[in-house]
PDB file with SEQRES, HELIX, SHEET and CRYST1 records, atoms N, CA, C and O in Angstrom:
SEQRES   1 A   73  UNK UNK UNK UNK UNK UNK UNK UNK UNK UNK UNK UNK UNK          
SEQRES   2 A   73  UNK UNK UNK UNK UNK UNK UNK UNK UNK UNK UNK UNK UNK          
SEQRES   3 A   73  UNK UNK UNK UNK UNK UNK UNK UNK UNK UNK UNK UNK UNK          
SEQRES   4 A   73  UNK UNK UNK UNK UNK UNK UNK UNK UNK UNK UNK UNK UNK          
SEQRES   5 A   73  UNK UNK UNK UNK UNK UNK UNK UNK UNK UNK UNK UNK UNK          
SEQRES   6 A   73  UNK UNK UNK UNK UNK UNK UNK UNK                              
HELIX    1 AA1 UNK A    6  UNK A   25  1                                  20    
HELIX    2 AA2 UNK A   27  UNK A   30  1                                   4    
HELIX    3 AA3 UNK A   40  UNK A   45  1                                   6    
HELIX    4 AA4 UNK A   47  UNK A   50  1                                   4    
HELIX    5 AA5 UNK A   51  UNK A   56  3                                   6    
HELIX    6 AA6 UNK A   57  UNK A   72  1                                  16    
CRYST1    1.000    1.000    1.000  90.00  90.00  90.00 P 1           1          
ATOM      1  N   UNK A   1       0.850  -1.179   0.000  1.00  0.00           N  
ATOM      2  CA  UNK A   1       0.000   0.000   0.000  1.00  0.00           C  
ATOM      3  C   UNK A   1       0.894   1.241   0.000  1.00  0.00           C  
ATOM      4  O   UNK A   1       1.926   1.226   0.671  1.00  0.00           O  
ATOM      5  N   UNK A   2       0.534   2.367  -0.754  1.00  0.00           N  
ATOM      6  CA  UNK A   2       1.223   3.411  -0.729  1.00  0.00           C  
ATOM      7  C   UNK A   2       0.501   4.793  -0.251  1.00  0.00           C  
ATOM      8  O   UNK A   2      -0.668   5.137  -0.080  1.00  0.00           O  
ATOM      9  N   UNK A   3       1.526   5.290  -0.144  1.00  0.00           N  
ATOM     10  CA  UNK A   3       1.121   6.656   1.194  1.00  0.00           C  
ATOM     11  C   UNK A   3      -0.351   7.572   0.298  1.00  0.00           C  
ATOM     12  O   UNK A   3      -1.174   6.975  -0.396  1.00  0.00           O  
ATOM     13  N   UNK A   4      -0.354   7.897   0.353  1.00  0.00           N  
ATOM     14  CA  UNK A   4      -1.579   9.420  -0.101  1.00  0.00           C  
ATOM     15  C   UNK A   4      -0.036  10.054  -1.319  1.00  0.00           C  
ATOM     16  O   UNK A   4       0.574   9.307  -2.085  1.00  0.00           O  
ATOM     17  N   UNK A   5       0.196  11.355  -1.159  1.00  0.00           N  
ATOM     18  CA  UNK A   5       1.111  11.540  -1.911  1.00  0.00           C  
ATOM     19  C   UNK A   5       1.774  10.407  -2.930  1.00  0.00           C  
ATOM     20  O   UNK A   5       1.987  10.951  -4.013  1.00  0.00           O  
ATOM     21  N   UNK A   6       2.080   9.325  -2.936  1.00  0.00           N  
ATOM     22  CA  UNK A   6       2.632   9.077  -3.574  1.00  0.00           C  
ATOM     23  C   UNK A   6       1.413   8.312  -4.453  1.00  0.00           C  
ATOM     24  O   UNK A   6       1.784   8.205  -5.622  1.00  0.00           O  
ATOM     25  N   UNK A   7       0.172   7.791  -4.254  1.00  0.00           N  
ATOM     26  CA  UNK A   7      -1.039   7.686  -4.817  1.00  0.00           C  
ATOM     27  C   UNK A   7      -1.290   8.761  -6.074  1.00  0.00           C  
ATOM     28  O   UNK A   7      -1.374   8.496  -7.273  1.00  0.00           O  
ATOM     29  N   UNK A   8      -1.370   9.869  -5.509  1.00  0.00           N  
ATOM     30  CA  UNK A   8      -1.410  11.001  -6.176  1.00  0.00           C  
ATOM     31  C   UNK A   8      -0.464  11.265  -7.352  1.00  0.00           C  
ATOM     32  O   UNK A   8      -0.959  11.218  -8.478  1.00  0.00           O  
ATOM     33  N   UNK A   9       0.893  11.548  -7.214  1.00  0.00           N  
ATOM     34  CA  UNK A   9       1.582  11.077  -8.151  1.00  0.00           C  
ATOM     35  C   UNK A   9       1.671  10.412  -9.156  1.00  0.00           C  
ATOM     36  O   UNK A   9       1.959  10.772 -10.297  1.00  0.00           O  
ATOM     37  N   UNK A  10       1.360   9.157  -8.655  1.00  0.00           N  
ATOM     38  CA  UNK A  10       0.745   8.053  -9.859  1.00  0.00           C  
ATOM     39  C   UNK A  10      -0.157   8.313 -10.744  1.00  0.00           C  
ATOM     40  O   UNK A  10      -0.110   8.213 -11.970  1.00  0.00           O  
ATOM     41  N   UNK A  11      -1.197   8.740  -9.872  1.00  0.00           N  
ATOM     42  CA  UNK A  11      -2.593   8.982 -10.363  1.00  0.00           C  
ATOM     43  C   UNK A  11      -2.389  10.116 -11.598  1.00  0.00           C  
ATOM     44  O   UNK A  11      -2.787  10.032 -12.760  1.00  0.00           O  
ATOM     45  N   UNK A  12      -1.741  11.051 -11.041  1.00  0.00           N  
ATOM     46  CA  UNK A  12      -1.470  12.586 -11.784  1.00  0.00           C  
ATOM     47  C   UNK A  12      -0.817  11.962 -13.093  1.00  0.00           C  
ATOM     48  O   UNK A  12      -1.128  12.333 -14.225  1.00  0.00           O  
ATOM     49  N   UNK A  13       0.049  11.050 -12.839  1.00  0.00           N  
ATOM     50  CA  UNK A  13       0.955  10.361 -14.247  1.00  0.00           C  
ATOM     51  C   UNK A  13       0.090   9.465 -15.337  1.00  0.00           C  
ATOM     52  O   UNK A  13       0.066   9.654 -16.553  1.00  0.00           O  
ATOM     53  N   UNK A  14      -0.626   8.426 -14.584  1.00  0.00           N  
ATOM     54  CA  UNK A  14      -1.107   7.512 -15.563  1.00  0.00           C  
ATOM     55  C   UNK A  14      -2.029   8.631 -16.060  1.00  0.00           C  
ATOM     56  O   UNK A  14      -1.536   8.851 -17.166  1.00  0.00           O  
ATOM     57  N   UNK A  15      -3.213   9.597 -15.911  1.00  0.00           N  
ATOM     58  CA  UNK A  15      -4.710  10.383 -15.803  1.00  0.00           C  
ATOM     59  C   UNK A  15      -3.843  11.311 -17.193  1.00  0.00           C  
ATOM     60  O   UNK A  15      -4.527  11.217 -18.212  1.00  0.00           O  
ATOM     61  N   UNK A  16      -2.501  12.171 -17.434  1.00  0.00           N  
ATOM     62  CA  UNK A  16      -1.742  12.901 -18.265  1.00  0.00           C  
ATOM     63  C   UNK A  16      -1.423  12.039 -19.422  1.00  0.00           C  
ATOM     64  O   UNK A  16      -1.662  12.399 -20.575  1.00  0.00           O  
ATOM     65  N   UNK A  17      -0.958  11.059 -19.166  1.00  0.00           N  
ATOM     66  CA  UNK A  17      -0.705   9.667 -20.375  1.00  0.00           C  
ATOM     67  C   UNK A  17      -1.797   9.646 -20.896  1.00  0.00           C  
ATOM     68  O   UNK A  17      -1.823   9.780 -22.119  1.00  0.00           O  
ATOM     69  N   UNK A  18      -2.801   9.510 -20.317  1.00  0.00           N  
ATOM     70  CA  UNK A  18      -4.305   8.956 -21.123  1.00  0.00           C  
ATOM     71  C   UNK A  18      -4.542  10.364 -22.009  1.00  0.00           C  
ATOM     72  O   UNK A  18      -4.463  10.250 -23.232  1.00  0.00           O  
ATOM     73  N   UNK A  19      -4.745  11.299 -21.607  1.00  0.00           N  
ATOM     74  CA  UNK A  19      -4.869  12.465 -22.300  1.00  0.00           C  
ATOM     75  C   UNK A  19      -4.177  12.601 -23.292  1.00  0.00           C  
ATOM     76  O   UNK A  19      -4.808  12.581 -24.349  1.00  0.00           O  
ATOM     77  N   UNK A  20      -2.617  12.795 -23.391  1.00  0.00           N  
ATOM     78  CA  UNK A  20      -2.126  13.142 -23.972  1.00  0.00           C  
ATOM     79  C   UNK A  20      -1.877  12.619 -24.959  1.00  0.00           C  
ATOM     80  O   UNK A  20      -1.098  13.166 -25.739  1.00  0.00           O  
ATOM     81  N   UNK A  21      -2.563  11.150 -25.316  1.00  0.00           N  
ATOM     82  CA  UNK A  21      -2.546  10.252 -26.346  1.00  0.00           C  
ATOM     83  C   UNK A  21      -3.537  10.427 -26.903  1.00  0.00           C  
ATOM     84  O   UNK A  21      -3.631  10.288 -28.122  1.00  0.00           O  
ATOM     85  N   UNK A  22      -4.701  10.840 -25.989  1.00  0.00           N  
ATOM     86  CA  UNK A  22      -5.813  11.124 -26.828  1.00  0.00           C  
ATOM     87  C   UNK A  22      -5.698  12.467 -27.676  1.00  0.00           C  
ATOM     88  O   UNK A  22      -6.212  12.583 -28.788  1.00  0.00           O  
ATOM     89  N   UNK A  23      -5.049  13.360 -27.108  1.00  0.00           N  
ATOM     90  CA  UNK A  23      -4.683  14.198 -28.050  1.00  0.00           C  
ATOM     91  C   UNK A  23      -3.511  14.453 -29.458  1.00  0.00           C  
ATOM     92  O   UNK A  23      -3.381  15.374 -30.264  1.00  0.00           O  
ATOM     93  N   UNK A  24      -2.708  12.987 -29.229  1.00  0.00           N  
ATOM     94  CA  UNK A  24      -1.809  12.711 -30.100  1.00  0.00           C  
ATOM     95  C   UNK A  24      -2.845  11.831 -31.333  1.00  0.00           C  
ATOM     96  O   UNK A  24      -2.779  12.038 -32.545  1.00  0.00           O  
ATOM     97  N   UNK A  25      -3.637  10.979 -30.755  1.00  0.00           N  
ATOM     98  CA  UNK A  25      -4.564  10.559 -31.691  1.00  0.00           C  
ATOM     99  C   UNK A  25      -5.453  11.332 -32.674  1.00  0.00           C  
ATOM    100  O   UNK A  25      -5.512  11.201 -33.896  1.00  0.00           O  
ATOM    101  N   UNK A  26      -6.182  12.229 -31.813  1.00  0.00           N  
ATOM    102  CA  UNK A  26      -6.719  13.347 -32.673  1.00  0.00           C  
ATOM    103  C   UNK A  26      -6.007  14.237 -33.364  1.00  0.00           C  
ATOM    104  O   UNK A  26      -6.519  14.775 -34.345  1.00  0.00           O  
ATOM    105  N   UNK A  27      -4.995  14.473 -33.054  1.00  0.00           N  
ATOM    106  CA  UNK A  27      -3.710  15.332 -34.465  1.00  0.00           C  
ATOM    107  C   UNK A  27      -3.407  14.630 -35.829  1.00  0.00           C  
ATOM    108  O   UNK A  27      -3.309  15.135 -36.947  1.00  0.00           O  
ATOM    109  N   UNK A  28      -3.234  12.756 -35.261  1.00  0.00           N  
ATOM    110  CA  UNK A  28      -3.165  12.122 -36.424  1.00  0.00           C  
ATOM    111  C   UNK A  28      -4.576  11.868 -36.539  1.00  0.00           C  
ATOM    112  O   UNK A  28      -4.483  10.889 -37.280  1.00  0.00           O  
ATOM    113  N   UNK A  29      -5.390  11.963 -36.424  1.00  0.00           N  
ATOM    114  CA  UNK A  29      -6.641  11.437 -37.081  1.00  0.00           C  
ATOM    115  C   UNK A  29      -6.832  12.918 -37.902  1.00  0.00           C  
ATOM    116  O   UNK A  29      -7.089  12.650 -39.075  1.00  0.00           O  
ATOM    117  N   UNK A  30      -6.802  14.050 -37.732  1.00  0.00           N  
ATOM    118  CA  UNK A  30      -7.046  14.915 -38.295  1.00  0.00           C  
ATOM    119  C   UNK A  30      -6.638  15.189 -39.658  1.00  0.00           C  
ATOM    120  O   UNK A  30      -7.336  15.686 -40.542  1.00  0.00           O  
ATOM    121  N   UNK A  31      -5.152  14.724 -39.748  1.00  0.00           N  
ATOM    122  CA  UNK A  31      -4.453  14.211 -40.952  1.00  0.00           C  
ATOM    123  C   UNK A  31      -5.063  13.302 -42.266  1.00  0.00           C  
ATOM    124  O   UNK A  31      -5.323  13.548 -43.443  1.00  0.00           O  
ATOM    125  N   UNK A  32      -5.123  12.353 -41.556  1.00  0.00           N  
ATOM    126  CA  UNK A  32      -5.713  11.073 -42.029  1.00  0.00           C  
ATOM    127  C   UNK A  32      -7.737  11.518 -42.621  1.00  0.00           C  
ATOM    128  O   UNK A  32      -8.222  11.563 -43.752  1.00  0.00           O  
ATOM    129  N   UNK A  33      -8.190  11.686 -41.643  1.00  0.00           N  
ATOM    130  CA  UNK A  33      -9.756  11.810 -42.437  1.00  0.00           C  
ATOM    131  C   UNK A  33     -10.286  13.770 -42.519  1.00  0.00           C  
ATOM    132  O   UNK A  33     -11.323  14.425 -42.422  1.00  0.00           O  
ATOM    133  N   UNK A  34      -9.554  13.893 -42.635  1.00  0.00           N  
ATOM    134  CA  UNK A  34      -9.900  15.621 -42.544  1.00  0.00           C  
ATOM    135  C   UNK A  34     -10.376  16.371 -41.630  1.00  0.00           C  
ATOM    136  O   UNK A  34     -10.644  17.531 -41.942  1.00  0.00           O  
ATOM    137  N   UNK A  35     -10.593  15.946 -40.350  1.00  0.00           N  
ATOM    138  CA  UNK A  35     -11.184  16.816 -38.914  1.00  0.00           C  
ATOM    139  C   UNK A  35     -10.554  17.743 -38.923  1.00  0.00           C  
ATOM    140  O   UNK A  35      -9.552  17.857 -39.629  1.00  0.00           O  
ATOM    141  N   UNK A  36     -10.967  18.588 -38.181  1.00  0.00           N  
ATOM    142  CA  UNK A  36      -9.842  19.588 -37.862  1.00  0.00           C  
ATOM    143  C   UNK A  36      -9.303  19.156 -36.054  1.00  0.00           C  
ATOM    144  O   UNK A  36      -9.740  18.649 -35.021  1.00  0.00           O  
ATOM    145  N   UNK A  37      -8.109  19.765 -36.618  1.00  0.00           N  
ATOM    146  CA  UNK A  37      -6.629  19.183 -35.469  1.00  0.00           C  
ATOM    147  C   UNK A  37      -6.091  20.338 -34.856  1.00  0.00           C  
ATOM    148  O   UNK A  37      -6.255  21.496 -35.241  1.00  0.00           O  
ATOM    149  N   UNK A  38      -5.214  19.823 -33.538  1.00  0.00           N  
ATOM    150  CA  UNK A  38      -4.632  21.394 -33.173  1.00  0.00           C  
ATOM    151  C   UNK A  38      -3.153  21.890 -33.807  1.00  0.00           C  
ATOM    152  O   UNK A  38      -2.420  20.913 -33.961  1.00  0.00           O  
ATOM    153  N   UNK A  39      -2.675  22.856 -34.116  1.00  0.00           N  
ATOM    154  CA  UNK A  39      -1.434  23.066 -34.592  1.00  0.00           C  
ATOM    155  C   UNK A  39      -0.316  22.475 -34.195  1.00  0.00           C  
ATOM    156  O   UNK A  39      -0.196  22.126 -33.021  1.00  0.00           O  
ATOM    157  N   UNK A  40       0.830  22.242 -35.263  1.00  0.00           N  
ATOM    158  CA  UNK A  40       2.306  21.694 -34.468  1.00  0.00           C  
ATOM    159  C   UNK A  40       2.361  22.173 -33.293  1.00  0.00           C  
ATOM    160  O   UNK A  40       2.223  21.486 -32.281  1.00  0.00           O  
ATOM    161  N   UNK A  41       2.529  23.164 -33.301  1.00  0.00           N  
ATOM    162  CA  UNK A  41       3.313  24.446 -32.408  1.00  0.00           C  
ATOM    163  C   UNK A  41       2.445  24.165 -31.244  1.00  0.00           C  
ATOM    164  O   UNK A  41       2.946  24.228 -30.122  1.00  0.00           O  
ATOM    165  N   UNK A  42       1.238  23.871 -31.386  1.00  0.00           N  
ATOM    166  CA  UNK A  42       0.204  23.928 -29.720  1.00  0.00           C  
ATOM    167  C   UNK A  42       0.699  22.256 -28.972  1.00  0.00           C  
ATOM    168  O   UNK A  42       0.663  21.821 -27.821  1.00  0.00           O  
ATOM    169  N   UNK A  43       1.128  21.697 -30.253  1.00  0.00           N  
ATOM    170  CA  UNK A  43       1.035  20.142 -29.870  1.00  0.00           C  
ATOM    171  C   UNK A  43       2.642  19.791 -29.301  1.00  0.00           C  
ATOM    172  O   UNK A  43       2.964  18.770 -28.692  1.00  0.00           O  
ATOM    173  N   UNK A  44       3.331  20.671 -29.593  1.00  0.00           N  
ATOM    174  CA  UNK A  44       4.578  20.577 -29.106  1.00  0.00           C  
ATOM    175  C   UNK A  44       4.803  21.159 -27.905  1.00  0.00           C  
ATOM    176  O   UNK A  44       5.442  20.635 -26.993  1.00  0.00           O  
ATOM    177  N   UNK A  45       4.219  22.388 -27.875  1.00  0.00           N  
ATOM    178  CA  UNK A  45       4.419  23.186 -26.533  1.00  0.00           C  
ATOM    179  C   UNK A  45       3.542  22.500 -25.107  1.00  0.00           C  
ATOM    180  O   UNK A  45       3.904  22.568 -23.932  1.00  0.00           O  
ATOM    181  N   UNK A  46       2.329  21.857 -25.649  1.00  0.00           N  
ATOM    182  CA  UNK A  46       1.570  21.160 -24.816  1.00  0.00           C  
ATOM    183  C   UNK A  46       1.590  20.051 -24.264  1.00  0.00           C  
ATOM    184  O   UNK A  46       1.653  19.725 -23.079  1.00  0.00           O  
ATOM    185  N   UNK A  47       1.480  18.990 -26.013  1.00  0.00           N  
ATOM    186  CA  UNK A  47       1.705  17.421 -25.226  1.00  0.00           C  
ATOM    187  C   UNK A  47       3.209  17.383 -25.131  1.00  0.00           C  
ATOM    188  O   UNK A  47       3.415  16.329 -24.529  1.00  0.00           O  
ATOM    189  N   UNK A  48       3.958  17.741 -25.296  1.00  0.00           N  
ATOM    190  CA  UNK A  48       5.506  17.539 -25.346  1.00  0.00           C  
ATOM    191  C   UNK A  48       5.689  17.851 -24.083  1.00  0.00           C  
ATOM    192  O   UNK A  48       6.007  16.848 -23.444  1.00  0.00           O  
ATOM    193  N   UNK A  49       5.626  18.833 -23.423  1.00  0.00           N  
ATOM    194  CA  UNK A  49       5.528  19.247 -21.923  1.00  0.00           C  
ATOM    195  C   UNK A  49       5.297  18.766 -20.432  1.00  0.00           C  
ATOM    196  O   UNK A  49       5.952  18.737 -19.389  1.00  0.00           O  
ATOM    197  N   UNK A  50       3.560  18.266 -21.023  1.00  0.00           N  
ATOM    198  CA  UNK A  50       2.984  17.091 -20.433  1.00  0.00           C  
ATOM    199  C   UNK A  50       3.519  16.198 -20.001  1.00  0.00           C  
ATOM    200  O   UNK A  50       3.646  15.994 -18.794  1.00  0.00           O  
ATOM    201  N   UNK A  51       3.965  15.446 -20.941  1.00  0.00           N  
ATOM    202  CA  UNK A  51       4.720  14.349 -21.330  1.00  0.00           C  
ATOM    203  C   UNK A  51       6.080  14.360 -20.031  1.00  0.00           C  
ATOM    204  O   UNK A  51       6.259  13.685 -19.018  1.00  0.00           O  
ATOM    205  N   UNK A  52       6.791  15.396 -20.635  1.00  0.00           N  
ATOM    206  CA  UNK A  52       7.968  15.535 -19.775  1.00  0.00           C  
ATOM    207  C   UNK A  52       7.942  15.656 -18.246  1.00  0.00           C  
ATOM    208  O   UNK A  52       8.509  15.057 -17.332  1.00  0.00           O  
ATOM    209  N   UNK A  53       6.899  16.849 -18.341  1.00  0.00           N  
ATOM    210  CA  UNK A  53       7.132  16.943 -16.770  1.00  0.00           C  
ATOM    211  C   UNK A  53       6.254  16.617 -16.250  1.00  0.00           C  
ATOM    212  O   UNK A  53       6.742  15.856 -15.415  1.00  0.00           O  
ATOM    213  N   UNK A  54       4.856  16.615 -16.040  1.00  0.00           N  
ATOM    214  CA  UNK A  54       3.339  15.819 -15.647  1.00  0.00           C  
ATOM    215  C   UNK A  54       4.022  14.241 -15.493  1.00  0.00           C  
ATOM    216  O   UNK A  54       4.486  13.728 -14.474  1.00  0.00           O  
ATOM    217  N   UNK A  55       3.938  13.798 -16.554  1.00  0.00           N  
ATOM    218  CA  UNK A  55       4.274  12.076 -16.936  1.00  0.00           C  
ATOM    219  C   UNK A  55       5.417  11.408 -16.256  1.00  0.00           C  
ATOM    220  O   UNK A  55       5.466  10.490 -15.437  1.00  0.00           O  
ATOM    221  N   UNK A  56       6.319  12.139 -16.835  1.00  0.00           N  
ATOM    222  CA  UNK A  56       7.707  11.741 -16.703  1.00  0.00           C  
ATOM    223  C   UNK A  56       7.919  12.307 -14.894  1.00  0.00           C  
ATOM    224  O   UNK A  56       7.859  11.375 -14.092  1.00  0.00           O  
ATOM    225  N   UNK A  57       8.102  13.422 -14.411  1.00  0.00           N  
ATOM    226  CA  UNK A  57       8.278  13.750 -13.600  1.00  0.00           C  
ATOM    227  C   UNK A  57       8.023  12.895 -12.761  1.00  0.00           C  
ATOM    228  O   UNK A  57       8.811  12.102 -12.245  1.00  0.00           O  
ATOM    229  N   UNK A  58       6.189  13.085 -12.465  1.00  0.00           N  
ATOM    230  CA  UNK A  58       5.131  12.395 -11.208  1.00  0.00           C  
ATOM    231  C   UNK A  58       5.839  11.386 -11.450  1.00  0.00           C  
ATOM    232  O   UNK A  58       6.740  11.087 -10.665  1.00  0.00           O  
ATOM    233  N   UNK A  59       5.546  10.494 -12.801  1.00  0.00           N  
ATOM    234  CA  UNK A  59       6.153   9.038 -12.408  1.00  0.00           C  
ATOM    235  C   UNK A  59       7.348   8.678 -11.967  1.00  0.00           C  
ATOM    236  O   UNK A  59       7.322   7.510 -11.581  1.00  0.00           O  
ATOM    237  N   UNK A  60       8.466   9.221 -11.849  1.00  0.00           N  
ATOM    238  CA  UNK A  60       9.759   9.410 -11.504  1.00  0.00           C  
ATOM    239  C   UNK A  60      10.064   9.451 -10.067  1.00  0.00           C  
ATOM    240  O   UNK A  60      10.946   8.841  -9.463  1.00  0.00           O  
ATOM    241  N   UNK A  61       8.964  10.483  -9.510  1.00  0.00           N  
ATOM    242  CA  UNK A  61       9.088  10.990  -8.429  1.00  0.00           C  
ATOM    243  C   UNK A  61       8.153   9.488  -7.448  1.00  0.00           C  
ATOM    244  O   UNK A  61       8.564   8.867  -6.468  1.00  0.00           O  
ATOM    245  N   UNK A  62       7.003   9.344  -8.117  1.00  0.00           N  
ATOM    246  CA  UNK A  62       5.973   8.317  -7.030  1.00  0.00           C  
ATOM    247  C   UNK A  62       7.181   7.232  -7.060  1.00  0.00           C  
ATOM    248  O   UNK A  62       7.276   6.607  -6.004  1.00  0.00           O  
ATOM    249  N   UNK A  63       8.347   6.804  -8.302  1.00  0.00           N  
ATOM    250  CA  UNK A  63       8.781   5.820  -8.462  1.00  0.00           C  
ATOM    251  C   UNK A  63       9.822   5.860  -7.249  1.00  0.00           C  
ATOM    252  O   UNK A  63       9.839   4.947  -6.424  1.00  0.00           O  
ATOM    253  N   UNK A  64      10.562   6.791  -7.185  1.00  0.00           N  
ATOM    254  CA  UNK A  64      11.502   6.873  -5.858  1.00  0.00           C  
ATOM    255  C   UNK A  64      10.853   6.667  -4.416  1.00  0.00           C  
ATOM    256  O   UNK A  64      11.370   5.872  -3.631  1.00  0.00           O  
ATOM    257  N   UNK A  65       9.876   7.291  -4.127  1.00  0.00           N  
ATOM    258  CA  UNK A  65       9.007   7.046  -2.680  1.00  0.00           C  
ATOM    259  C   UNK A  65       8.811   5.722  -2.932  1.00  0.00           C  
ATOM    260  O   UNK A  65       9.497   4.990  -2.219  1.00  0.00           O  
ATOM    261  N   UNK A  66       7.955   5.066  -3.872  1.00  0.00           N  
ATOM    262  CA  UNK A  66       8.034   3.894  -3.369  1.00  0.00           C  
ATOM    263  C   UNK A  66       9.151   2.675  -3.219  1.00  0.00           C  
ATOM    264  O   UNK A  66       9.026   1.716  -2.458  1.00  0.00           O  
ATOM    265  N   UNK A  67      10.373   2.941  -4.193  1.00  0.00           N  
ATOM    266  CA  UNK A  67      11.732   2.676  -3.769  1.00  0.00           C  
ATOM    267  C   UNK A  67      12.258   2.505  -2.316  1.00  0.00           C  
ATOM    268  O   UNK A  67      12.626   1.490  -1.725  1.00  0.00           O  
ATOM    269  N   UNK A  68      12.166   4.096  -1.827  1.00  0.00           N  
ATOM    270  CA  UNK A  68      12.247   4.569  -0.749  1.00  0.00           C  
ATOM    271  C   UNK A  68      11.502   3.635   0.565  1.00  0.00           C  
ATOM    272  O   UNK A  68      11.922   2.928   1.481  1.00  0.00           O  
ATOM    273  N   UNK A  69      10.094   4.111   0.036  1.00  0.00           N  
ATOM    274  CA  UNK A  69       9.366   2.928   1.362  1.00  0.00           C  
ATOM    275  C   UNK A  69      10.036   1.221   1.318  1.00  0.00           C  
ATOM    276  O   UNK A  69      10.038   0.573   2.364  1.00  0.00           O  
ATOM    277  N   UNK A  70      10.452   0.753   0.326  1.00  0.00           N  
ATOM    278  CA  UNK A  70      10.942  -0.501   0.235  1.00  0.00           C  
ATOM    279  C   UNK A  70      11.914  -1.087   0.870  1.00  0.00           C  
ATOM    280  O   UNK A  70      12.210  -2.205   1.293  1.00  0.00           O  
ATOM    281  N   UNK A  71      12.519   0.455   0.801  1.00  0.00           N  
ATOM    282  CA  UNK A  71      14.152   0.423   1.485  1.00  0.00           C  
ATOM    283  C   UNK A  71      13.990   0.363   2.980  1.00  0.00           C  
ATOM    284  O   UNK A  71      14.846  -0.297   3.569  1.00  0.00           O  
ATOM    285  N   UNK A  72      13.061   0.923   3.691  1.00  0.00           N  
ATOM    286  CA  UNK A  72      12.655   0.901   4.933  1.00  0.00           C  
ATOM    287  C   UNK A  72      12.100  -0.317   5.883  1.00  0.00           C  
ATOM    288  O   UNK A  72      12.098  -0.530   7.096  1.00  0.00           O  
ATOM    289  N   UNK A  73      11.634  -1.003   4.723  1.00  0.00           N  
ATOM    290  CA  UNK A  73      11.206  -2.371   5.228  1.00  0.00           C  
ATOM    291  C   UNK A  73      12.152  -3.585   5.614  1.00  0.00           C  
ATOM    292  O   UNK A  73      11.667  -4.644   6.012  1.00  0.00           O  
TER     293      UNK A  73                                                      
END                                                                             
């Protein structure tokens, strides 16, 4: 079982992944059947970001606490 905070973390990571694919999907689908899509430039500054620090970060960070709690045991 893991603490509150580090729940959160997780949560914040996997909840940004889901999004941000859904919005990588809809850029290429926009391509592909003609929808309209959001710009490079929004999709770089946004999901690229996301990605890095939302995703990458939280998960990085919940990944050490629970390291951490392991180490304690």
């Amino acid at each position: 079982m893991v603490d509150r905070p580090t729940a959160v973390l997780l949560t914040v990571s996997a909840s940004v992944l889901v999004v941000t694919m859904l919005l990588a999907v809809s850029w290429a689908l926009g391509h592909v059947i003609s929808t309209p899509y959001l710009p490079l430039e929004w999709m770089v500054a946004r999901h690229g970001v996301a990605i890095a620090i939302d995703f990458g970060l939280c998960g990085l960070l919940a990944w050490r606490r629970v390291m951490a709690e392991g180490d304690k045991r």
